[in-house]
N, C-alpha and C positions, 0 to 999 in steps of 0.2 A: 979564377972564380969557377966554382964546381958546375957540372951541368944542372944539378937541381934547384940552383940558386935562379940559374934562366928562365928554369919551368914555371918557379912560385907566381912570378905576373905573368905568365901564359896563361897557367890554372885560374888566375884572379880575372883575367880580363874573360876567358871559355865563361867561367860565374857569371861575370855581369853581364855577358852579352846573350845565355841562357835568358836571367831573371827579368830581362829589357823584351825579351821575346815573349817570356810568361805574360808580361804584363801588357804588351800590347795585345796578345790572343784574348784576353781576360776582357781588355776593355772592349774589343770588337765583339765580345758574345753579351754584352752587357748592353752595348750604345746600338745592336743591329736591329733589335727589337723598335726603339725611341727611332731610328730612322727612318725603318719602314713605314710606323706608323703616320710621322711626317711625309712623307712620300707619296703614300697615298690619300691624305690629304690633300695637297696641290696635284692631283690628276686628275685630269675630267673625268666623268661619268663611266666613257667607254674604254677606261684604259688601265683599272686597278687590277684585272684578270685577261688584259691583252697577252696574245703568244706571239713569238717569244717575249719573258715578263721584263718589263726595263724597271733598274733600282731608282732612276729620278726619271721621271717625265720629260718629253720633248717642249709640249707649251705647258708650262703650270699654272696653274691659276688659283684663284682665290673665292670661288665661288663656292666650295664647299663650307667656308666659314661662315661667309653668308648666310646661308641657309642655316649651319645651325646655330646660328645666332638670333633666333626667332623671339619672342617677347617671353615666351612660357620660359626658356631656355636661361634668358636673364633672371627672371625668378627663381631657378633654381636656384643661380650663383648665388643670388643674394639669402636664400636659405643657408647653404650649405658654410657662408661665412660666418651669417647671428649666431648657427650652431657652432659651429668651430671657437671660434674665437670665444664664447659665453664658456662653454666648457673647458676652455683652455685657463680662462681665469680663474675660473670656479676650482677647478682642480689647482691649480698654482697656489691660491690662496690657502685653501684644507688642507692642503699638500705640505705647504711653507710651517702652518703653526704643526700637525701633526710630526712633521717630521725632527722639528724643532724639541717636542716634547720625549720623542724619541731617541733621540740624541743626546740629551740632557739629564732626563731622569732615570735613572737607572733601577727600575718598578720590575719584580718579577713578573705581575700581573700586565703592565706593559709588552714586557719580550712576548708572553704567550699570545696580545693582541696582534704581535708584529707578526707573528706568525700564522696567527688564521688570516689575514687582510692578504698575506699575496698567495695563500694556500685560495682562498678566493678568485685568486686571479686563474687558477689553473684547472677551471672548467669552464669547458668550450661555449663560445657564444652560444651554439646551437642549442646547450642544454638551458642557458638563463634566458631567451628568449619566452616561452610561455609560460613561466610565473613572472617575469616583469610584466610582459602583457596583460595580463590578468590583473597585475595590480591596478595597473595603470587605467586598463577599461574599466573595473571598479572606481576606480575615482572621476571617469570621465574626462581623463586627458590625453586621451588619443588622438593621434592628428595636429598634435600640439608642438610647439618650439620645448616647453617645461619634459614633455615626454622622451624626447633624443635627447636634450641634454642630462635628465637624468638618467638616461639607460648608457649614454658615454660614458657618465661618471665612473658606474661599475665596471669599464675597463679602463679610464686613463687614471683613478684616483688612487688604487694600490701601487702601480708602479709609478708613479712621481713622488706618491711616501716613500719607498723604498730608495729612489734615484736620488731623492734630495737628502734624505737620511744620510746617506753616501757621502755628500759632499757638506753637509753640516757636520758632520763629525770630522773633517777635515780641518776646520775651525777651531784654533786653539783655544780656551776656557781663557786663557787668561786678557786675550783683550777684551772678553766681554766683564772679566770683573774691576779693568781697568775703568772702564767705562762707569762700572757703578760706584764705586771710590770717586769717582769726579760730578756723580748726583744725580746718572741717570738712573729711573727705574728701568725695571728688568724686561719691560715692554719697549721702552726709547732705546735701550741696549739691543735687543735685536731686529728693531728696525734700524736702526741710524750703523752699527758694523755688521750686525749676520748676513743680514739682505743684501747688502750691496757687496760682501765678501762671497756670496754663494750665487752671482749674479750669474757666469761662467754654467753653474747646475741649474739653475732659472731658467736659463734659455736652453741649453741641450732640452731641459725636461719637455718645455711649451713648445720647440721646437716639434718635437717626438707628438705629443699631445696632438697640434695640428695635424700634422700627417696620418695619424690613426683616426683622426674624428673627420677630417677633408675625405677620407677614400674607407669610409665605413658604408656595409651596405646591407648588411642583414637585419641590424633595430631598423633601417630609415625603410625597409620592403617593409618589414611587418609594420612598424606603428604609426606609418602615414598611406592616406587613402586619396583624399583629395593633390591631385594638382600643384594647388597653390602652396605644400609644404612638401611638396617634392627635394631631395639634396638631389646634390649636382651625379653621379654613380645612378639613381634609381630614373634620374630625367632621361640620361644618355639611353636607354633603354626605346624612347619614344623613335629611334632609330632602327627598330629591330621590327619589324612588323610579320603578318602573318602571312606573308607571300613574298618576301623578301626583306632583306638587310641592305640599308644605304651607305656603304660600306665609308665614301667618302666625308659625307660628313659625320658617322660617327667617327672616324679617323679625327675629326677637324675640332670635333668637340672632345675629343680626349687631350690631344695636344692645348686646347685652351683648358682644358681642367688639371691640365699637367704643370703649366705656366707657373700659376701662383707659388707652387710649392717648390720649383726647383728656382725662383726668383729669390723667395725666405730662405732658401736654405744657402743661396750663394751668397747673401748678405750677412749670414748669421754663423757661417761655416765654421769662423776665425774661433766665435763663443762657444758653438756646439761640441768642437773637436776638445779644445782647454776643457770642457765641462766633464766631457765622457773621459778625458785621461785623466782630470782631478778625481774623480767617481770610481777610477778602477784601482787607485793606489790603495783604498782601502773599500772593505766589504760590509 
């Protein structure tokens, strides 16, 4: 046997013992940020800027949760859900037939809509912020649940037309005209096979949707004033005061604001992953 026939699984094993190394350095600059912040969560008071600095505490405790789990704090949560979740439906719904129609009808006048809606998407919140404002104080719905969910709209509504488009046309035409040779109308045909065949782009999208409307914070600064319709991003902020920063339990409220979403996504992982490689086969 030649000497370069030896080398081949040398050079194979040098590779994966390289890309094992990339990938653990990747995950340590990725997961140091999430620990630290745990970390100093459970540390007392006097010990998140102790020298020299320790990465986990000697006695932990739990008293920063405490605290920010105060009643104003709980209302936030309970904002930041009605919104997430309302807009997540909302957009799933206009999303599903939009995209549906997209997919399907082959309208020049359609392509050119396809095209201004995520051309749409490609200026910065900063700039849509005070003409939606304006609308919105015009109509007197400031301070409102109706006013976040619809200034989310205008960023989760183009890209889930576009993501679900994706995976509807991955959909072959012919089960759905199987379907209507067998009596359904063309409404029963893409609820009872489209829907539950693009279930996979359903959840990738709502998935995406929650996370962009749970950690949104420039509409929820500007178009809420009161308190009581605080999201959970613009509450943590009651942490930051004007002679100091409570460093632990904002820590301890991030970590709980952090929860929900890495909980949905470990659940939904299996769907989101199948959704986004069904979605990238075609464009």
């Amino acid at each position: 046997m030649s000497a370069m026939t030896y080398q081949r699984p040398r050079q194979r094993l040098m590779r994966n013992v390289t890309l094992i190394a990339l990938e653990i350095l990747l995950a340590l600059i990725v997961l140091l940020p999430f620990f630290w912040m745990v970390s100093v969560s459970i540390k007392p008071a006097n010990e998140p800027f102790a020298i020299p600095a320790k990465l986990w505490p000697d006695h932990p405790t739990l008293e920063n949760y405490q605290n920010a789990f105060y009643p104003e704090f709980r209302r936030y949560f309970l904002n930041s859900i009605v919104v997430s979740l309302a807009t997540t439906a909302i957009s799933l719904s206009v999303g599903l037939l939009a995209a549906y129609s997209f997919s399907r009808f082959q309208i020049r006048a359609l392509s050119a809509l396809l095209v201004l809606i995520i051309l749409a998407q490609m200026f910065p919140v900063s700039a849509m912020i005070i003409p939606i404002y304006k609308i919105m104080r015009d109509l007197h719905m400031l301070d409102t649940y109706p006013s976040l969910i619809l200034a989310y709209l205008t960023l989760t509504l183009p890209v889930s037309i576009w993501m679900l488009r994706s995976f509807m046309e991955n959909i072959p035409l012919d089960l759905e005209e199987a379907a209507t040779v067998d009596g359904a109308s063309r409404l029963q045909a893409f609820v009872r096979v489209v829907v539950p065949l693009a279930r996979p782009g359903i959840v990738a999208t709502g998935v995406w949707i929650i996370v962009v409307t749970w950690q949104e914070f420039l509409f929820a600064l500007a178009f809420t004033s009161s308190r009581d319709m605080r999201t959970l991003p613009i509450g943590m902020n009651d942490f930051i005061g004007q002679y100091g920063i409570r460093y632990g339990e904002l820590m301890a409220s991030s970590v709980m604001v952090s929860v929900p979403v890495i909980v949905l996504f470990m659940f939904l992982q299996r769907y989101f992953v199948a959704g986004m490689t069904a979605g990238a086969t075609k464009g």
